[in-house]
Every structure is written in C-alpha cells, then in structure tokens.
One Martini backbone bead per residue (centre of mass of N, CA, C, O) as a GRO file, in nm:
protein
  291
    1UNK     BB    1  -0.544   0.654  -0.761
    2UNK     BB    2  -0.711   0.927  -0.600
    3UNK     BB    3  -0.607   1.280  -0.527
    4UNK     BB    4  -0.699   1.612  -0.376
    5UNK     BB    5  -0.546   1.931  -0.377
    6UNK     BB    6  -0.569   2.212  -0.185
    7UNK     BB    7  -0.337   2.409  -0.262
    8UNK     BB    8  -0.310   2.327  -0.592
    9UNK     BB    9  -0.561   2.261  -0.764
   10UNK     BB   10  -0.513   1.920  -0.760
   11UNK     BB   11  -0.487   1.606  -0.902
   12UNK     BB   12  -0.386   1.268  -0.836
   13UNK     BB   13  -0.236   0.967  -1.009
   14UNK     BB   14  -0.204   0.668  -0.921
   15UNK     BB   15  -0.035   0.378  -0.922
   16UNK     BB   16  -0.084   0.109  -0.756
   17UNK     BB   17   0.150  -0.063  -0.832
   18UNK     BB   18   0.408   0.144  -0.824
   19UNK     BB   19   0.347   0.375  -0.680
   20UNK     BB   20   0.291   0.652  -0.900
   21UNK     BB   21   0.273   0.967  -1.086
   22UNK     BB   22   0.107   0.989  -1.369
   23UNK     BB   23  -0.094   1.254  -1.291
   24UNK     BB   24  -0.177   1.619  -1.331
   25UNK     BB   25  -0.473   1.768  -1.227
   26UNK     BB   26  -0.662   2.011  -1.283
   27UNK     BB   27  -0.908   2.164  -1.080
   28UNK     BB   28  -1.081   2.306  -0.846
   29UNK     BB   29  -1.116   2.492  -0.578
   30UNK     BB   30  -1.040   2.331  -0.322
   31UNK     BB   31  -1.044   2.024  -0.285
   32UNK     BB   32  -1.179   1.728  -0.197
   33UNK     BB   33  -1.402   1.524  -0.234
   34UNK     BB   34  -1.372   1.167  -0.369
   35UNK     BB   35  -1.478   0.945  -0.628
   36UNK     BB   36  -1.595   0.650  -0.794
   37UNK     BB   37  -1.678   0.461  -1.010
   38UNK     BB   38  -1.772   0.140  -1.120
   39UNK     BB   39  -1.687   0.156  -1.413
   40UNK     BB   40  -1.397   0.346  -1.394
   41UNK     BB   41  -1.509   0.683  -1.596
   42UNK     BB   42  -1.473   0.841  -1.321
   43UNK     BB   43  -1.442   1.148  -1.123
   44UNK     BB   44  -1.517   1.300  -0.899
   45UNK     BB   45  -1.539   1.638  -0.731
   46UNK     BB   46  -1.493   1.865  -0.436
   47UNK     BB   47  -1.506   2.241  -0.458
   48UNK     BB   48  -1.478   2.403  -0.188
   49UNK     BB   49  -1.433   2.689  -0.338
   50UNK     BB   50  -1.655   2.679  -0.612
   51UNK     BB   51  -1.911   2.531  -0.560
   52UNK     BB   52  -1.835   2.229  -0.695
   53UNK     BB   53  -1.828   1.961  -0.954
   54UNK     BB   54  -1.589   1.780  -1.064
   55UNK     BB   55  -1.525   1.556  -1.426
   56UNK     BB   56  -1.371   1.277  -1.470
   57UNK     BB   57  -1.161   1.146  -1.714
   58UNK     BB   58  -0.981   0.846  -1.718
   59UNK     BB   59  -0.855   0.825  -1.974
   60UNK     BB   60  -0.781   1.142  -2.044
   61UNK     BB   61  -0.712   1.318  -1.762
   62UNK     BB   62  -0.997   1.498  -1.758
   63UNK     BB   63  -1.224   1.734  -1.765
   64UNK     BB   64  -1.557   1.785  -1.860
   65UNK     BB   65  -1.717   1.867  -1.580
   66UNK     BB   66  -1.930   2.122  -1.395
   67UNK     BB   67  -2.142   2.112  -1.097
   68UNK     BB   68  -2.319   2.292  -0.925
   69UNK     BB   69  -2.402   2.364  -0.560
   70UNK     BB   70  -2.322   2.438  -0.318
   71UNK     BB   71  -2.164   2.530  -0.003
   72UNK     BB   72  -1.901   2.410   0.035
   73UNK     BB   73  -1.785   2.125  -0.054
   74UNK     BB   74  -1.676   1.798   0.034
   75UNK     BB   75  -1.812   1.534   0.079
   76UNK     BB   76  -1.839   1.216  -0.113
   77UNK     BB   77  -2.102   0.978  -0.294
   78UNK     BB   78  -2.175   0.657  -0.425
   79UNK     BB   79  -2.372   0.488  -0.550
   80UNK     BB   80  -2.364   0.158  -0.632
   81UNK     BB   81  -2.492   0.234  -0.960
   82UNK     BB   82  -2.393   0.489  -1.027
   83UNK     BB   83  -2.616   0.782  -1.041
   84UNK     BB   84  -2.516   0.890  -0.832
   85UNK     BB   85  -2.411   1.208  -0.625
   86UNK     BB   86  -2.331   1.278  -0.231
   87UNK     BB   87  -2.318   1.595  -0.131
   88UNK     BB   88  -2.145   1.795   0.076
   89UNK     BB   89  -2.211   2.131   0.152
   90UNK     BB   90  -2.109   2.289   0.453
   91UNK     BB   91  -2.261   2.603   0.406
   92UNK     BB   92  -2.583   2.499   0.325
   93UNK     BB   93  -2.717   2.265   0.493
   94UNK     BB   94  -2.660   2.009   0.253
   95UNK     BB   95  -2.746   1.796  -0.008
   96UNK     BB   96  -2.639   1.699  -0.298
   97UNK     BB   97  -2.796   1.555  -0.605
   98UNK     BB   98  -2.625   1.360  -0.864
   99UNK     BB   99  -2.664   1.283  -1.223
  100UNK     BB  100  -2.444   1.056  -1.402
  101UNK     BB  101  -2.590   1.136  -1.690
  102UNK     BB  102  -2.634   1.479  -1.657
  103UNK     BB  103  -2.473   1.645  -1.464
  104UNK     BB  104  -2.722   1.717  -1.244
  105UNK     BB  105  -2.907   1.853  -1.009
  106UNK     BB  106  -3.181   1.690  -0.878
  107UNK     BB  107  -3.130   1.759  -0.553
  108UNK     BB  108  -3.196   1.912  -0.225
  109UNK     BB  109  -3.076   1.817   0.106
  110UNK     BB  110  -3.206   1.870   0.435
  111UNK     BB  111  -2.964   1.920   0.716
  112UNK     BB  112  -2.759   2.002   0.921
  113UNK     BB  113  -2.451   2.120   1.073
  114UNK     BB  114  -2.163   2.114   0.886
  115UNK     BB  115  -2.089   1.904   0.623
  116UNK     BB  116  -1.873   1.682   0.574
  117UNK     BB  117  -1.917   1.315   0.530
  118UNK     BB  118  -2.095   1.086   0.311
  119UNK     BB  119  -2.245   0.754   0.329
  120UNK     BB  120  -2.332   0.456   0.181
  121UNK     BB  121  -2.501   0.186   0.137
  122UNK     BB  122  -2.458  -0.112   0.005
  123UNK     BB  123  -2.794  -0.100  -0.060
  124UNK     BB  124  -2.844   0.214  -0.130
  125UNK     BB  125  -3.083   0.299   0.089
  126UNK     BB  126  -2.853   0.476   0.255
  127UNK     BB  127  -2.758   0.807   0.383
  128UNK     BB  128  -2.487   0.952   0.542
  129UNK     BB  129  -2.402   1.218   0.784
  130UNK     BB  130  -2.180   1.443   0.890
  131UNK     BB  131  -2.230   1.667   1.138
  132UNK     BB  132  -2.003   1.888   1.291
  133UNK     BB  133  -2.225   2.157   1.377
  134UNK     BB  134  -2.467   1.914   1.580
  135UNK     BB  135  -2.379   1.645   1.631
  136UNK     BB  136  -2.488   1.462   1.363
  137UNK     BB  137  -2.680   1.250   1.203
  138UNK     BB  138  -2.781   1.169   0.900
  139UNK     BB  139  -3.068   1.016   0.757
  140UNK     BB  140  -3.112   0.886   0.405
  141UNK     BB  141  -3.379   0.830   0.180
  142UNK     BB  142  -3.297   0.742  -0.173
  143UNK     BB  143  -3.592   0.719  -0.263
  144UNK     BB  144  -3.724   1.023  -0.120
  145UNK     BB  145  -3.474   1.200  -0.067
  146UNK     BB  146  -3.515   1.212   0.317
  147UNK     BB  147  -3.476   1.323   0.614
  148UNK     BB  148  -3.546   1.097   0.858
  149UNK     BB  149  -3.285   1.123   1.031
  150UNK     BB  150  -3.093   1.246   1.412
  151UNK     BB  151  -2.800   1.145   1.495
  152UNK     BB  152  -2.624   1.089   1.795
  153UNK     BB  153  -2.252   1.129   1.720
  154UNK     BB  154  -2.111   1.377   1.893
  155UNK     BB  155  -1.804   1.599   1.838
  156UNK     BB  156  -1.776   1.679   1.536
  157UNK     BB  157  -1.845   1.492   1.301
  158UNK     BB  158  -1.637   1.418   1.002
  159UNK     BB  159  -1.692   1.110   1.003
  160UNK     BB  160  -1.791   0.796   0.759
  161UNK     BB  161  -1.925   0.470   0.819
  162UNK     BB  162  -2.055   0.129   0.670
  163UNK     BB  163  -2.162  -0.128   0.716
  164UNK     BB  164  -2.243  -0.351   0.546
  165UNK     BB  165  -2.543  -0.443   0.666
  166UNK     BB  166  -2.637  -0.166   0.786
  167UNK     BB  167  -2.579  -0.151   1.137
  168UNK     BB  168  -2.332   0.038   1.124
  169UNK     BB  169  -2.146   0.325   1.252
  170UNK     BB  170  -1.871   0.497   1.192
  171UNK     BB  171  -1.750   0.811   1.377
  172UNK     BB  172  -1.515   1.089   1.350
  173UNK     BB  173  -1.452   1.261   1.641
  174UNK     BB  174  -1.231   1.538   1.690
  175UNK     BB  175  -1.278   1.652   1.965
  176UNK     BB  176  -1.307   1.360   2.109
  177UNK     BB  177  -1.089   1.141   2.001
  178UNK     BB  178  -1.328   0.948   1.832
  179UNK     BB  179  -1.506   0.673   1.809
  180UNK     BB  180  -1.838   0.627   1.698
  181UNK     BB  181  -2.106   0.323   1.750
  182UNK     BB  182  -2.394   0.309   1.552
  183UNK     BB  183  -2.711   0.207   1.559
  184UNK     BB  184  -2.880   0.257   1.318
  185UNK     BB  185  -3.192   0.169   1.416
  186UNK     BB  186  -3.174   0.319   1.743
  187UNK     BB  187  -2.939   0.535   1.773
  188UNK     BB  188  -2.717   0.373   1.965
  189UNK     BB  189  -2.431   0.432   2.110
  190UNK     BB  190  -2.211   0.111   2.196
  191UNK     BB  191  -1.935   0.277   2.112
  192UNK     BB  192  -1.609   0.406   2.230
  193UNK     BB  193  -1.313   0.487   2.054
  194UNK     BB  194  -1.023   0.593   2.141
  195UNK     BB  195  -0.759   0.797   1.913
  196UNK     BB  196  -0.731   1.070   1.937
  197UNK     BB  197  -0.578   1.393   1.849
  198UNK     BB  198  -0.800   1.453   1.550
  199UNK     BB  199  -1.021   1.242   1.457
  200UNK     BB  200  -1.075   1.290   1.062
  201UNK     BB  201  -1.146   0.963   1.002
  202UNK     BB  202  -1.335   0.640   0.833
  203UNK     BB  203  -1.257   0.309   0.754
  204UNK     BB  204  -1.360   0.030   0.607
  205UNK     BB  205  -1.321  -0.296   0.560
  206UNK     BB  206  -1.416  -0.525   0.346
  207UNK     BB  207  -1.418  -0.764   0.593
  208UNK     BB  208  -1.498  -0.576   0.851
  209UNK     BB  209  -1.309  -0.634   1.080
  210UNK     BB  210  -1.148  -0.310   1.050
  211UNK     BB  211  -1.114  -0.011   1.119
  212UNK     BB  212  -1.003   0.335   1.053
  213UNK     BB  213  -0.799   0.586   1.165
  214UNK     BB  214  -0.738   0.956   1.156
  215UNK     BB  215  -0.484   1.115   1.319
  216UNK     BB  216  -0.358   1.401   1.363
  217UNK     BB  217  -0.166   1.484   1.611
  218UNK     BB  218   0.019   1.164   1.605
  219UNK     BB  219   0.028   1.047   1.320
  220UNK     BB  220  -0.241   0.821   1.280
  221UNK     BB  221  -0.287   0.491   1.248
  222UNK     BB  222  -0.609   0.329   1.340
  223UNK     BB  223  -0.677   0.015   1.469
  224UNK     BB  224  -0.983  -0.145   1.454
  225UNK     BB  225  -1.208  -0.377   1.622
  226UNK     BB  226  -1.544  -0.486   1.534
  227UNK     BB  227  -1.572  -0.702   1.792
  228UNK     BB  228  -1.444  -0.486   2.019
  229UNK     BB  229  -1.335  -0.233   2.025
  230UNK     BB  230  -1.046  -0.211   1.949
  231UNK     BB  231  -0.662  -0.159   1.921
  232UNK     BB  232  -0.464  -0.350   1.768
  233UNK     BB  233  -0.319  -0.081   1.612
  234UNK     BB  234  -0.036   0.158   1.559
  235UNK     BB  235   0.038   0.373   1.291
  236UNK     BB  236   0.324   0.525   1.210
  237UNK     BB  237   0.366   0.795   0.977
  238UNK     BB  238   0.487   1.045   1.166
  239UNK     BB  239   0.467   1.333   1.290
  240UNK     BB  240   0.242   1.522   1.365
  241UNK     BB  241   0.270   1.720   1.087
  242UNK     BB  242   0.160   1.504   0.904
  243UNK     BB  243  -0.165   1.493   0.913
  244UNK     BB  244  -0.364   1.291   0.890
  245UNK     BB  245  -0.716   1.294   0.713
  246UNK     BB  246  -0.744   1.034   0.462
  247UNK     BB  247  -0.956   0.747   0.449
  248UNK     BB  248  -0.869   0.423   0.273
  249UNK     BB  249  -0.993   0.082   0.163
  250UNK     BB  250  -0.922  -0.222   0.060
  251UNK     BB  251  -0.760  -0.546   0.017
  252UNK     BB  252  -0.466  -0.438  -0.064
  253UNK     BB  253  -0.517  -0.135   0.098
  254UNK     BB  254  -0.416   0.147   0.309
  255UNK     BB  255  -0.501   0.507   0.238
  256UNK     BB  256  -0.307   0.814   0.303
  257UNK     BB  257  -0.348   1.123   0.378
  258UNK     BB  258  -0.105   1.415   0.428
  259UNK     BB  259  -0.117   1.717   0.450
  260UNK     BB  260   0.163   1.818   0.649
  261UNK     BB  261   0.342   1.669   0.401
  262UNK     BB  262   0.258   1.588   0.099
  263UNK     BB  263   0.125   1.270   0.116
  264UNK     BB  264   0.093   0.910   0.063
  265UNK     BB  265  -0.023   0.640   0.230
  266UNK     BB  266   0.079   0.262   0.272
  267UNK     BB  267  -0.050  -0.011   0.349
  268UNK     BB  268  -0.089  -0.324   0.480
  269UNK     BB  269  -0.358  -0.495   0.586
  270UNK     BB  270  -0.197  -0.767   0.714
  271UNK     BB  271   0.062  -0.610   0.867
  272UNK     BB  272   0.062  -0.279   0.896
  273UNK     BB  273   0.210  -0.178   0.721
  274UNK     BB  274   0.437   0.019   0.549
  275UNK     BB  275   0.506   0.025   0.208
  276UNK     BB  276   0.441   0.335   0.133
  277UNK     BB  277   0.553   0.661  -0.027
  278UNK     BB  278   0.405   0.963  -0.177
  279UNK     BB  279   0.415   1.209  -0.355
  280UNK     BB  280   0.249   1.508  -0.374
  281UNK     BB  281   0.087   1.783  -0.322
  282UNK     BB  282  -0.073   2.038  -0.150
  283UNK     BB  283  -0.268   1.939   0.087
  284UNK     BB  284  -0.382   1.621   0.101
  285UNK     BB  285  -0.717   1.521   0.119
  286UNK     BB  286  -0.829   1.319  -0.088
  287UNK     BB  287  -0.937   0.959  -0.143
  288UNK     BB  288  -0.937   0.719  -0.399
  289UNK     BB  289  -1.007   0.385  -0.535
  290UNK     BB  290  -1.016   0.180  -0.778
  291UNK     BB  291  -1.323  -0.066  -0.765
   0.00000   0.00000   0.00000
C-alpha cells in the first residue's frame, strides 16, 4: 500500500501483510493522488505543489522520473493496459495523458472546471472526470482522446469510481454532503445518498455490492449498498478532526487516509470492523494498494 504525505512531500510504503511502514520516499511538493501500474513494477504520484508527476521505481523505493504536467494536479488513473495515466490537472481545467513507456505527456485534454479526480472503466474505453467547480463529470473517450460528454453531478463533485459494467458511477460531492449515482448512457442521476459533511471520496468494492463514502466532518466511512443505494454501515475512525479524505477498496481491505490525524484506517470488508491504523506522515492525502 502506498500513501501520499501532502504536507511531508513524502510518499509512505506499507506492508500490508504486517500494515507497518516499510520505507519513506520523499516526493514532489504537495503530493496527492497516486496509483499502482498492473505490473506492480511503478506507482505514479500527482504533485499537485510542483505540477509535476512523480515515478516510483516499486524495487527500489526511489523516483526515477518526474513528468512536468499541468497546474496542481490531483487525482490520477490508470488504464487498465497500463499504458496510460490519467491525470486531473486542477488549476488548468484539463487532463494530461502520460505513455508509461516514455513517461511524457502524449496528449493534454480540455475539460471542467477544477478537477479532482479521475476513474477509468474496467474496459478502459472511458475516463471520468469530477470537475468540482462545475458540478460535472466529464466523459473522455480513451481512443480519441476527447471529452465527448459533460454529465451533471451535484455540487462540488470530489471523488469519482465506475461500476465494473461501465453502467453507474458514483461521485461524491463536498457541498451537498451525498453520493450521487449517475447512469453513465443517460447521465441521469439515479440516487442521491446523504452520507454527512463533508463527503470528499468514494470507491467501490471489487465485488461491486458496495461502495465507500469517506466523510470529513464526522470522521466516517459510509458502507453504501448499491443494490438498494442505502447506508448498510457507518464506520466511526475517530473524533470530527480525523477528517477521512480517500478511500481505496480491495478484496482483502477498505484504507482510508485520515489527513488530520495523519493515520491510515484498514477496515475489513466482511466484518467492517477497523482492523488496523497506521502512522505515516503529515497530512496523507491518496492512497492506492498493491494490484
């Protein structure tokens, strides 16, 4: 499992078998969204202070490259080939498009305005958007490379995950304090479910049954049922100040980065219990796990 540390400019590598912190890499200023290639053999980091991306050499726990990028990027995704990543530019209303072959930017895609964060179907032919200061999704499509659609998302859309069939997406918005479910053909929202203030991430089990809300105001992951779009669980991480911020979903675990704590909560999927919490660094920001 691998943390990004936004006030440390410090990315954490964790064991997730023992969940201790194996190795701290120093990053590019201000990190912030990181993803895992399928290889397991990189991991991405958006340095949303250097507008820059960060590439980790996983054998060595060094970077190897940084790629100059737009202003303040933020979420990043990968293609399921690996071949691409993804990144939400946030201060330039656009993505940049990296070839994880030559580690440049190979195209820069104009979308919204500040995105957050970025999710790609499991069948890679389309990437989403979360434009928090348009309330929309963008819809890219992967081979042409262009935004074919701009779906209504709420206010302040944050976070953003794509069911397996590529039918629903999930987008978790700031102000108005819910998940809205959006059907991607129609891009008519579904369902709207409240899950408190401050809801700033959301990621969906591989099993597809669930999805996960990370709530900053009263320090919670909502457990959201996607059969009936109701809360199943609310897991308490700690006091208001804990301020949950992203979640990663696994088989295995739900991790959640707590920024004012500077902890990481494992959860267990089955049970939903806490099972562990980690220190890392100064305000961990993203989070991504092992493929």
């Amino acid at each position: 499992m691998y943390v990004t540390n936004q006030l440390d400019n410090t990315l954490s590598v964790i064991n997730s078998h023992t969940n201790r912190v194996t190795a701290t890499v120093p990053a590019g200023r201000a990190p912030e969204g990181i993803a895992v290639t399928p290889d397991r053999r990189h991991v991405y980091i958006a340095d949303n202070g250097s507008g820059k991306v960060s590439v980790l050499d996983t054998r060595t726990d060094k970077i190897i490259a940084t790629v100059p990028v737009g202003r303040k990027p933020s979420g990043i995704a990968l293609t399921p080939d690996g071949r691409h990543v993804y990144v939400a530019d946030g201060g330039s209303n656009s993505v940049s498009v990296l070839d994880t072959r030559t580690n440049r930017v190979a195209t820069t895609i104009p979308v919204g305005t500040s995105p957050v964060s970025v999710a790609i179907s499991r069948g890679g032919t389309a990437a989403y958007v979360a434009n928090a200061g348009s309330g929309t999704l963008s819809v890219i499509d992967t081979r042409t490379r262009r935004t074919v659609r701009a779906l209504h998302a709420g206010r302040t859309p944050v976070g953003v995950a794509v069911t397996a069939d590529g039918r629903s997406a999930y987008v978790a918005n700031e102000v108005t304090a819910s998940v809205s479910v959006i059907a991607t053909r129609t891009g008519r929202i579904t369902a709207t479910v409240p899950v408190g203030e401050g809801a700033f991430d959301v990621a969906l089990g591989p099993d597809g049954r669930s999805a996960y809300a990370a709530v900053l105001g009263p320090g919670n992951v909502s457990a959201i049922s996607t059969q009936t779009h109701r809360i199943t669980r609310t897991v308490n991480l700690g006091p208001p100040q804990t301020d949950p911020f992203n979640v990663v979903a696994t088989s295995r675990a739900v991790y959640v980065t707590n920024q004012g704590a500077g902890t990481v909560t494992i959860i267990d999927p089955e049970t939903l219990n806490v099972a562990a919490t980690v220190t890392v660094g100064s305000s961990p920001y993203g989070v991504a796990a092992d493929p």
